[in-house]
N, C-alpha and C positions, 0 to 999 in steps of 0.2 A: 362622457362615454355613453354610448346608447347601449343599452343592457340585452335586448335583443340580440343584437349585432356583434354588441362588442368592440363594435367601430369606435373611434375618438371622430364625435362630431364637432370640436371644437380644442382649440390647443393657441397657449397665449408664450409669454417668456417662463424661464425659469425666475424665481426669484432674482432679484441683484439688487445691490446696495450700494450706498452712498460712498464715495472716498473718505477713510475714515472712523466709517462705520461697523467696521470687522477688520478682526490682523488683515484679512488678507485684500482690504482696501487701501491698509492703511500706506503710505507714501513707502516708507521703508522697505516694504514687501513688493511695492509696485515696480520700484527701480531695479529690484531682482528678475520681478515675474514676466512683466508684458512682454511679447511679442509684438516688436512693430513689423511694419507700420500699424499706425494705433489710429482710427479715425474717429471724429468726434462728431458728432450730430448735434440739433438744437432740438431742447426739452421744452414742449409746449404744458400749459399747466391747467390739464384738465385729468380726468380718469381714465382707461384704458376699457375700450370696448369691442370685442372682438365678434368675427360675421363667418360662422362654419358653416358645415351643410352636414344633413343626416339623410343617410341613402337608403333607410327605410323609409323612410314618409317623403323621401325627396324632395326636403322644404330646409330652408335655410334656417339658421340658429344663431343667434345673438345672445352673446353673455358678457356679463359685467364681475367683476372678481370670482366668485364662482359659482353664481346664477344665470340660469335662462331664464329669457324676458317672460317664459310662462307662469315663474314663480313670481305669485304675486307681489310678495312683503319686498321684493326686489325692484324699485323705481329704477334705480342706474337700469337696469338690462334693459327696462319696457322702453326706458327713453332710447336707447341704444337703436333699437326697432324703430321706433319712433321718425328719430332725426334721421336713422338710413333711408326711410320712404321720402321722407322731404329733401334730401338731395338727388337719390336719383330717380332719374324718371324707368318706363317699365321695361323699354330697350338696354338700358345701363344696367336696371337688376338680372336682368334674363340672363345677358354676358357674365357679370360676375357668379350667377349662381354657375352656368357651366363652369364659368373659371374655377371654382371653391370644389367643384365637385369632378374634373376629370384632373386638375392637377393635384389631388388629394390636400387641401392646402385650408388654413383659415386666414383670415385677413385683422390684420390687428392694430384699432386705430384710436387715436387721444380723442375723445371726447370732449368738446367744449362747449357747455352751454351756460352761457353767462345772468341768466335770467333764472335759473333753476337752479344750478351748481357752482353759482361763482367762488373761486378760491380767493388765489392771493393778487394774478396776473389781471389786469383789466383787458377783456377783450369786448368788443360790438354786435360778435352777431356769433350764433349757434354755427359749427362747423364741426365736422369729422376731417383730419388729419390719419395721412394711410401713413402708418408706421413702419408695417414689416408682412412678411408672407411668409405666414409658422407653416410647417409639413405637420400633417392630421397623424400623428405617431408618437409611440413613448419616448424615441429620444430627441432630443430636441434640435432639431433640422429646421435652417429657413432660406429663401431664395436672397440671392445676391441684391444690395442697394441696386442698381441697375435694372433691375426686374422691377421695382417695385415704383423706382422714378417711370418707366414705360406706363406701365398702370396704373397710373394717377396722372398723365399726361392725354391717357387715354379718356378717363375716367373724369378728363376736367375740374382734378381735383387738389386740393393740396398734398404733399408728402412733407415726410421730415427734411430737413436743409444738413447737408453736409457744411460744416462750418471749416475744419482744417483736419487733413491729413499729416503726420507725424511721422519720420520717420526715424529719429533717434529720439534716446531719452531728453537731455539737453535742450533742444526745441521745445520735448511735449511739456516740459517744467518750465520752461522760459511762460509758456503761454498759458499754464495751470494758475502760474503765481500772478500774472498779471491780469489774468480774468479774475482769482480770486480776493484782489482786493479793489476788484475796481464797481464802487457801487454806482454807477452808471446803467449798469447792464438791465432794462427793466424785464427779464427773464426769467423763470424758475432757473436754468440752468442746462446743462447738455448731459450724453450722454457720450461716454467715452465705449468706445471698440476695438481692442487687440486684435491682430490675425489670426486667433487661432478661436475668437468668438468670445471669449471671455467678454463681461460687459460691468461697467460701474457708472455712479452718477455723481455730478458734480454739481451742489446747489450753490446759487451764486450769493452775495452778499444783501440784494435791494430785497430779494424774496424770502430771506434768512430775517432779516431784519422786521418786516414786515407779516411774516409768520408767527413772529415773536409778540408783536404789537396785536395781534389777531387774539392771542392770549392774554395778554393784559384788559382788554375792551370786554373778554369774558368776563375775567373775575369781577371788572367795575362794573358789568351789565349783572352778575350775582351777586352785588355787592358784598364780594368777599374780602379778607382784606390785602390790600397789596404792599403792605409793610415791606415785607420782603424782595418784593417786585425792586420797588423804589430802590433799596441797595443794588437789586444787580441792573437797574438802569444807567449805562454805562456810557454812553454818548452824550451832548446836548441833544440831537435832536429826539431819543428816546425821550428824555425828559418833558421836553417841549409837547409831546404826542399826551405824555399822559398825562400833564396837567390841564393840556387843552379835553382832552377826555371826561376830565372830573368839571370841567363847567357846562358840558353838554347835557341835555333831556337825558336823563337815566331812561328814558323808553324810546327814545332813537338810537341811543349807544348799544340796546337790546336788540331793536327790532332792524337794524342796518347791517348790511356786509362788512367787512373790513376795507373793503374795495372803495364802496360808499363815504365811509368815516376818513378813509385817509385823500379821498377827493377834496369833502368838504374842511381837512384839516387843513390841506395845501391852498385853498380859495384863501384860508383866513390867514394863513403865513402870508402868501403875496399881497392880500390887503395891506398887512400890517406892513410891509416892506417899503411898499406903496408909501403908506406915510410917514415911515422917517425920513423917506427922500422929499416929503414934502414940507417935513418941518426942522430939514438939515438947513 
């Protein structure tokens, strides 16, 4: 909010949570609650960075959780600004800034940079992903998918992917339980939407698993001890991860991504595969 004004120069989602994660994600609740049709979206797995405009200084605004890029101790926002100049050029910004400023509206996009931010997902190259078109006001108002596919077609850009529409419960479960066990998917996971806007998320199994591993690589990078660990590793190939882990550089296991270590884990799986089939 700009304090002058009073205006909201910037407006991102209401909180929401994972299926699960609250009664009122939890499955039980869902088969009561939702409103279909229920559409589902694809969750890219970067940070959420959002592009307002303030109509006193009539200059655009970028914030990353709830920082503007001018706060300094705040890197997410500055990159925010950042990677928006490196994609578009000064015609594309001109547009969006009227856009942001006569549809009273902010623009709210996944942030991906794999060289500065890398999480769980491996991606190649820095991009912003248009997510949604929030209304600059306290309650929470956004423009329709269809609006926001137009401007990002426009904009030459990516948007989120509508993955499947739903319209009974029975379907939306048929397709919940078999994305959920299917570790195939190399996803963070999607984002589920009711008709009446209610919103949840659904982390997938490869990302869940791998999250987890991201945790383990910690405690053996602070060589703490992973007693514990070791009991609730529960899979072979959990196993296999953290053994391979304990014969690595304690100072690559430190100074690597998860992204990194689970590359060079799978190099040394398909070696080894490599030679049983050579000494079958």
């Amino acid at each position: 909010i700009n304090m002058t004004s009073k205006q909201i120069v910037s407006r991102s989602y209401n909180k929401f949570f994972n299926i699960d994660e609250r009664p009122e994600t939890r499955m039980q609740h869902l088969v009561n609650h939702l409103q279909f049709p229920v559409t589902v979206y694809d969750k890219a797995n970067g940070y959420l960075g959002t592009v307002g405009f303030n109509e006193i200084k009539d200059e655009l605004v970028f914030t990353s959780k709830s920082y503007t890029s001018h706060v300094k101790q705040n890197q997410h926002a500055a990159w925010v600004e950042e990677l928006f100049y490196a994609t578009f050029d000064d015609v594309q910004v001109d547009y969006i800034k009227s856009y942001v400023r006569d549809n009273h509206v902010s623009l709210v996009f996944e942030v991906i940079l794999p060289e500065k931010d890398p999480h769980i997902i491996t991606y190649d190259h820095d991009q912003l992903i248009l997510l949604d078109i929030v209304k600059r006001q306290l309650s929470y108002e956004k423009e329709p998918f269809a609006e926001v596919k137009r401007l990002s077609e426009q904009l030459g850009m990516r948007c989120k992917q509508q993955v499947a529409v739903f319209h009974d419960w029975t379907s939306f479960y048929k397709w919940y339980q078999s994305v959920s066990h299917d570790d195939t998917i190399k996803e963070e996971g999607y984002v589920i939407e009711d008709n009446s806007g209610f919103m949840t998320k659904l982390k997938l199994s490869y990302y869940q698993f791998w999250k987890q591993m991201r945790s383990i690589k910690q405690r053996v990078a602070d060589k703490r001890s992973t007693q514990k660990y070791m009991q609730a590793l529960q899979t072979a190939e959990q196993a296999r991860f953290y053994t391979w882990l304990l014969q690595q550089d304690p100072v690559n296991v430190r100074n690597s991504s998860i992204i990194e270590l689970r590359s060079q884990f799978e190099q040394t799986e398909a070696a080894h595969l490599n030679n049983d089939g050579i000494n079958a």
